[in-house]
N, C-alpha and C positions, 0 to 999 in steps of 0.2 A: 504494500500500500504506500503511497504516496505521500509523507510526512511534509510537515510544514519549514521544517527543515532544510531539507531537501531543496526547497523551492525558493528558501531565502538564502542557501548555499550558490542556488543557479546563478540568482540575480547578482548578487556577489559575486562570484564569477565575472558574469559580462561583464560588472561596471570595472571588475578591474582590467582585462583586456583594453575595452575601450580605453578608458587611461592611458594604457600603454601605448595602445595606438597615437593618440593626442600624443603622448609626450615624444614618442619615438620619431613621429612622422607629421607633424602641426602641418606644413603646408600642403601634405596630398589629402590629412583629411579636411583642411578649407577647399582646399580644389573640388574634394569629393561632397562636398555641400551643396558648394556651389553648381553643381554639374546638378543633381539630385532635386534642385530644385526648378532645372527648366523641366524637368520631366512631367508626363501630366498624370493626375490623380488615380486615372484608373491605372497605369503602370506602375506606380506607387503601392498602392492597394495589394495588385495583383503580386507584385514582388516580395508585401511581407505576409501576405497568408500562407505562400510557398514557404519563405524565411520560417515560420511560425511553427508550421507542420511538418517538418524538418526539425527543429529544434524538439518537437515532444515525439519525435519518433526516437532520435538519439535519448533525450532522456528515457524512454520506456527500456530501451533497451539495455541503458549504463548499470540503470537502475535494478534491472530483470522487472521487470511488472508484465 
């Protein structure tokens, strides 16, 4: 089962990758903002439900559930 743990460990994760990314590479990710945002919403949309369901497929599986 799926603890609450678990899920505040995920978050915790990303945020510190992103960090990393900011810290390691600040101009590709303003470039990658900037780009991110001529894009339009429904490609937006459509790239983080993919993002989304991908991430809890890996978790199901890190996790065994």
């Amino acid at each position: 089962m799926l603890e609450t743990g678990h899920v505040l460990a995920g978050v915790a994760v990303v945020l510190a990758v992103e960090g990393l990314c900011y810290a390691a590479f600040p101009g590709a990710m303003k470039r990658m903002l900037t780009s991110l945002s001529t894009l339009p919403e429904q490609r937006l949309r459509q790239g983080g439900i993919i993002a989304a369901c991908i991430a809890v497929l890996a978790a199901w599986i890190i996790i065994g559930i």
